[in-house]
N, C-alpha and C positions, 0 to 999 in steps of 0.2 A: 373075739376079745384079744385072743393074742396078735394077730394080724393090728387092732388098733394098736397095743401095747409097742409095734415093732415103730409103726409108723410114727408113735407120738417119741420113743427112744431111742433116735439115732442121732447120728451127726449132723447131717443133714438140717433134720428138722431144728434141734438145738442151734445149731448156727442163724438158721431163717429167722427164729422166732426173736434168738439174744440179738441179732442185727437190728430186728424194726425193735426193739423195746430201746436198743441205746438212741438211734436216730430218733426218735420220740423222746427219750427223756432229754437230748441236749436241745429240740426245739424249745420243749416244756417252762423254759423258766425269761424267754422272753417276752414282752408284752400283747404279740402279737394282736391278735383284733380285741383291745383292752375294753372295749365297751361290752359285749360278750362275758371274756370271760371276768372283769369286775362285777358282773352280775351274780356267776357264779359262787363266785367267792364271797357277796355277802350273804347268799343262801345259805352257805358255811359260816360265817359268821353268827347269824341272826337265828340259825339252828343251833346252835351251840351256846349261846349266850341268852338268849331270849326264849328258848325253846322251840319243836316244830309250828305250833299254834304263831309264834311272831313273826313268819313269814309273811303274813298276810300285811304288814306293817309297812312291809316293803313298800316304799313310792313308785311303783311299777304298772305302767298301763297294763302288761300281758304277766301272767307269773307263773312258773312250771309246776306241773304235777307232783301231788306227793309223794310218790314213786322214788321221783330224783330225789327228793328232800331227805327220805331216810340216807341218800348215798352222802349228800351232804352234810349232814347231820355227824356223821361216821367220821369225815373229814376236818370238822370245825370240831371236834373233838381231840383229834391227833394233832392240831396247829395251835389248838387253843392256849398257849402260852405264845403266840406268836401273832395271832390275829388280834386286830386292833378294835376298839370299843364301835359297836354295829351302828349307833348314830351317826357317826358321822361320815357315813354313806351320801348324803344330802350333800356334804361339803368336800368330798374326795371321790368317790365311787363312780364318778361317772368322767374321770380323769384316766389321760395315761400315766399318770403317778399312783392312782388310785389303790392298788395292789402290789404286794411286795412282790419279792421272786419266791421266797417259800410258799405264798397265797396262791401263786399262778401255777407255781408245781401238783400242789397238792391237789387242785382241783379236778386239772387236768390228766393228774394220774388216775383219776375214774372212767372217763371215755380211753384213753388208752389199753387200761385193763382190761376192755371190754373188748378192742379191736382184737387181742391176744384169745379172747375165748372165742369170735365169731370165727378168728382163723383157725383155732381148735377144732371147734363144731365142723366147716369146710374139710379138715383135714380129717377129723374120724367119720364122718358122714361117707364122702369119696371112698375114701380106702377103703370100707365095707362093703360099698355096692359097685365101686366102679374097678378102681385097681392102685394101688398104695402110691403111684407116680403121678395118678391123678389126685388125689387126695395135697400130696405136696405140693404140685404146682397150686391149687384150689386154694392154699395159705399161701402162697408166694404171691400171687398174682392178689391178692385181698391183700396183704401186710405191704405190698412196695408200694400198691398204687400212691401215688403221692396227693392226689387229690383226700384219698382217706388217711393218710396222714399228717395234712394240713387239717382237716375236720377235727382229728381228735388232740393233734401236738400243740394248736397252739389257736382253736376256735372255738368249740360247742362239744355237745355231751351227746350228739345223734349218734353216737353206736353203742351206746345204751339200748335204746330202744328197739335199734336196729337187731341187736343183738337175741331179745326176747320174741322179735318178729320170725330173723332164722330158726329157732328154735321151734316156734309154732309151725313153720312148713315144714320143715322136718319129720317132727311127732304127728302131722296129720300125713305124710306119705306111708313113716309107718303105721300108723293106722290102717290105710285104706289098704296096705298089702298083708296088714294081718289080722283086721278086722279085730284087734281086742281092744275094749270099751274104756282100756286105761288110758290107751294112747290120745283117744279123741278126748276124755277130759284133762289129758293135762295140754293139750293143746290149745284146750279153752282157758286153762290155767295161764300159760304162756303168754295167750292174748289179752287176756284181763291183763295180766302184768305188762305188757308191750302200751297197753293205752294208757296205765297209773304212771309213765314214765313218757310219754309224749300224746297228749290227746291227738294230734296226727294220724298214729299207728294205729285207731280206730279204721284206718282205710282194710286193714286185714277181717275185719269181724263179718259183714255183708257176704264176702267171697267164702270165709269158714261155714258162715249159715247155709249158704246153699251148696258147699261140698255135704255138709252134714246132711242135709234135707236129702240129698242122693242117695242117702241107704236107705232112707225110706223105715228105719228106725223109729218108734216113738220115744222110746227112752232116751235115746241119743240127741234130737231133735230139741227135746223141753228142759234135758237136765245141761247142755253145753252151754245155753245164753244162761242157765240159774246159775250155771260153776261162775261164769263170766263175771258178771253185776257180784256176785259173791266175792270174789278175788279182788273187783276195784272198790265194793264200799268197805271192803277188810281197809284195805290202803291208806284212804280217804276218810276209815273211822274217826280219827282225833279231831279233824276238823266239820264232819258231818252231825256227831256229838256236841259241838258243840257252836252249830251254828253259825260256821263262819260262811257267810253269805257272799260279801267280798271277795273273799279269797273266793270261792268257788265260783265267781262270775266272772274273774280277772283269767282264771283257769277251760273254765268251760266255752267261754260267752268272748272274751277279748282275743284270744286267741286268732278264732277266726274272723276278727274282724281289725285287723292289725294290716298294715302295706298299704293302704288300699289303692293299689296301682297295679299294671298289667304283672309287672314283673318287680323283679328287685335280685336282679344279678342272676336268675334261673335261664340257662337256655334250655328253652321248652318253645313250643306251638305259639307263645307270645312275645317272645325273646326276638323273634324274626323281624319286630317292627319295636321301632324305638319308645320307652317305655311312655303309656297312658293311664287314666286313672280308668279304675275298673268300671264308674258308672258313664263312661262314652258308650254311644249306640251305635248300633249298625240295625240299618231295618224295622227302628223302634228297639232295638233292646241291647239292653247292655253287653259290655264284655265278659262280663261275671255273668250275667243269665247262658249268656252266649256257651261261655266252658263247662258251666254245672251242667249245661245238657246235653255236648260232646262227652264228658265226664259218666252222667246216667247212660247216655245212649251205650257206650266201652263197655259198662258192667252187664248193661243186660246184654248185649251180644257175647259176653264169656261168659255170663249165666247160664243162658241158650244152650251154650257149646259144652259144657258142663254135663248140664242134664241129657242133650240130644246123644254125647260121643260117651256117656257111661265112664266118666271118669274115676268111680270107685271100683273099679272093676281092674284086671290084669296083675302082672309082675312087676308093669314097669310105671305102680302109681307115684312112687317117689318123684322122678322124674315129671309125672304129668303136674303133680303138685306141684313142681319147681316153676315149671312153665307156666302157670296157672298165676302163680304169687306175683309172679316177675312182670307179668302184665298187671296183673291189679294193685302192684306196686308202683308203676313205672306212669299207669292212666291220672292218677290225680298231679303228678310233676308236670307230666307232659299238655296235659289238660287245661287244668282248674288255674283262674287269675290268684294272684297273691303270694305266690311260689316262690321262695328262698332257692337257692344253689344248692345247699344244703339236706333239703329235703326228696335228693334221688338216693340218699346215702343205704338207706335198706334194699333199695333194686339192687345195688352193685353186687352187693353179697350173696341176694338169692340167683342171682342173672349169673353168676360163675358157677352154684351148686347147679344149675338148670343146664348150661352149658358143657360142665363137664358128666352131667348124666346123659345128653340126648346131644349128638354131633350135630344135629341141626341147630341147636342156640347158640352155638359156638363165636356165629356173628353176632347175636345181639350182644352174647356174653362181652364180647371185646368193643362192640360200639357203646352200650351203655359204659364200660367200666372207663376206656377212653372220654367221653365224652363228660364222665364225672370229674376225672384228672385236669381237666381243660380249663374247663369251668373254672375251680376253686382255683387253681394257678393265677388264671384270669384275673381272678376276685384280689386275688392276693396282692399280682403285679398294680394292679390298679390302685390298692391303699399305701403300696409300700414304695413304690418307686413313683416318684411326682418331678420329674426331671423340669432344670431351672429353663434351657432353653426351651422359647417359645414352638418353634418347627419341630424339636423332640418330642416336645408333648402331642403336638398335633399331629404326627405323625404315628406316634402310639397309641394315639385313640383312634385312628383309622385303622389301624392292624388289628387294635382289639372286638372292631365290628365287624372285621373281615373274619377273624377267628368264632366270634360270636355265630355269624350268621351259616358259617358251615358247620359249629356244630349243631346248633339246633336243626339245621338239614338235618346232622348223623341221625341226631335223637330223635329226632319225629319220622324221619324215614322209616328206623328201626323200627318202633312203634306200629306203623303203618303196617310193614313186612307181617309183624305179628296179629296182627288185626287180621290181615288179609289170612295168613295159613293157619289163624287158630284152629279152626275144626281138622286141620288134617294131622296139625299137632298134638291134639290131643287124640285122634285117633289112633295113627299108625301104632304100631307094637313093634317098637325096634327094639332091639337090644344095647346097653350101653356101650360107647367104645372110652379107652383111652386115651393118648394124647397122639400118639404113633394110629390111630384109626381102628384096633384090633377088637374085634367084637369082646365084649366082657358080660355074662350074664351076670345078674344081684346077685352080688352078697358072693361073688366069686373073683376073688382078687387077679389079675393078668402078671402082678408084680412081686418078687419074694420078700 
């Protein structure tokens, strides 16, 4: 405890953290990707004025979890002398006028808050098992990247989610190195919460069932999906009470069925080729058949490797955990048709805890976290810069496919790499290093 105490109160850390909070709060009140965050902001409206039940009201083909809805809710509360009557959403909201600059702060000040805790969580996580200079780089390298601070300063609410994701790898490494039955249900807690805030971060539940299956537990086994389904119908009470059907199939049901093209700005395994709609075939079957079963095939061969390499076992399950997430975090990006940019945003942050616990992830660590930075830039340059000359433009759209096509090389490389050494990644028993390579065992810090 005192070791975290040092590391969360120095100078150091205070300066990292007050840095990325001000460069976040001075992006925060531009309009950047206004169609995003105007969505936001009527969830804050329409929660606040209408109640949580009139989200559903929302003219929205896809519509977010209730999870977020209480964050909104919170929000549309603190602005509500400032936010404007939720009707007329229809005739503004889908504008870049559509939102004020207080509407756009305020929104956004909820996925930034959250960047601030994932980088907390990175920082006391490290410093307890690896060594206190790992732990700070672990929030430096999460708080600069710029890729996650275009995600949360001035685009979407993914480290939300992200955030309840780290926290469930976490509480299942402590678990498996201490085997007390609190830790696995609050990591079923966690993940219940990770999915009421993006049905997405359902990719984590399959991977925690058969970490849990591995003890061979019966209690543990039937009470972690009961804690699970308990935590999202808690969430999801007001409006399962009272029957909102809508809302729960715009939620459940359109979600995944929203893009329906290869890609949509993702460089992933489909990224490589210029975008198609998901139901082209190859061989008779589609693209989307096509990934769902690269997709399945990924998890059962980490399933495999799970159960075969005795992943509940050692000192160093943290670590194996980290390594574990970061791939089955990273297979439905890399994978599956339909894939936002946005949606690697939970690998960066477990692929840096995995990294700085085991010197071998150290490359994905830095290819996925790169590769995320690229990307959103990418996205960015692409909406925000539309140069008048004709050869300007066409020449930036060939650098941006030249950029495209080698990161998703990086990222499906990396991938690859991990496919390929997973059994011996989860095997080996190595001990953690630092950043300087110096062996550290758990929970023994290298740094004062």
């Amino acid at each position: 405890m005192n070791l975290i105490r040092s590391a969360l109160f120095n100078w150091q850390t205070i300066a990292l953290f007050g840095a990325a909070l001000i460069v976040r709060l001075v992006l925060s009140p531009f309009p950047g990707y206004w169609g995003d965050t105007n969505l936001l902001v009527e969830y804050s409206r329409v929660t606040a004025q209408k109640g949580l039940l009139g989200a559903g009201e929302i003219n929205c083909g896809v519509l977010y979890p209730a999870g977020y809805l209480y964050h909104s809710y919170v929000v549309g509360l603190a602005l509500k002398n400032k936010l404007r009557d939720p009707d007329t959403y229809l005739i503004d909201g889908m504008t870049p006028g559509g939102a004020s600059v207080a509407e756009r702060m305020g929104v956004r000040a909820i996925p930034i808050a959250y960047d601030l805790l994932i980088a907390a969580g990175l920082l006391m996580t490290l410093s307890q098992f690896v060594s206190r200079r790992a732990g700070e780089w672990g929030a430096a390298i999460y708080l600069l990247n710029p890729g996650v601070i275009v995600s949360s300063a001035i685009w979407n609410y993914d480290s939300v989610p992200s955030f309840y994701q780290l926290v469930a790898v976490i509480l299942v490494g402590l678990a498996l190195r201490s085997g007390r039955d609190a830790f696995w249900i609050l990591s079923w807690v966690a993940a219940g919460l990770a999915f009421s805030m993006k049905v997405q971060a359902g990719m984590l539940v399959p991977v925690l069932g058969v970490i849990t299956l591995c003890t061979r537990r019966l209690k543990l086994v039937v009470l972690g999906p009961i804690v699970f389904f308990a935590v999202v119908a808690l969430v999801f009470s007001p409006y399962l009470l009272t029957d909102q059907r809508v809302y729960l199939k715009k939620v459940f049901v359109a979600a995944f069925d929203a893009y329906a093209v290869t890609h949509a700005g993702a460089y992933n395994l489909w990224g490589l080729w210029f975008q198609r709609p998901v139901s082209n075939r190859v061989a008779g079957l589609t693209f989307e058949s096509i990934g769902r079963g690269l997709f399945l095939a990924s998890m059962a061969w980490l399933s495999w490797c799970i159960w075969r390499q005795k992943v509940a076992n050692g000192a160093q399950a943290l670590g194996r955990a980290a390594i574990v997430f970061t791939y089955a975090f990273a297979a439905p990006f890399i994978l599956l048709t339909r894939m936002h940019e946005r949606y690697l945003a939970p690998t960066v942050a477990v692929a840096i805890l995995a990294g700085l616990l085991d010197r071998r992830l150290r490359g994905s660590m830095w290819g996925i976290s790169i590769a995320f930075a690229v990307n959103m830039l990418t996205i960015l340059t692409q909406t925000f810069w539309r140069p008048a000359d004709a050869d300007l433009t066409q020449s930036l759209h060939a650098s941006i496919c030249v950029v495209r096509f080698s990161c998703c090389l990086l990222i499906v490389g990396t991938f690859i790499w991990m496919t390929w050494r997973l059994p011996r990644l989860l095997k080996t028993d190595e001990p953690g290093a630092d950043l300087a390579g110096a062996s550290v065992q758990p929970g023994v810090s290298s740094a004062a």
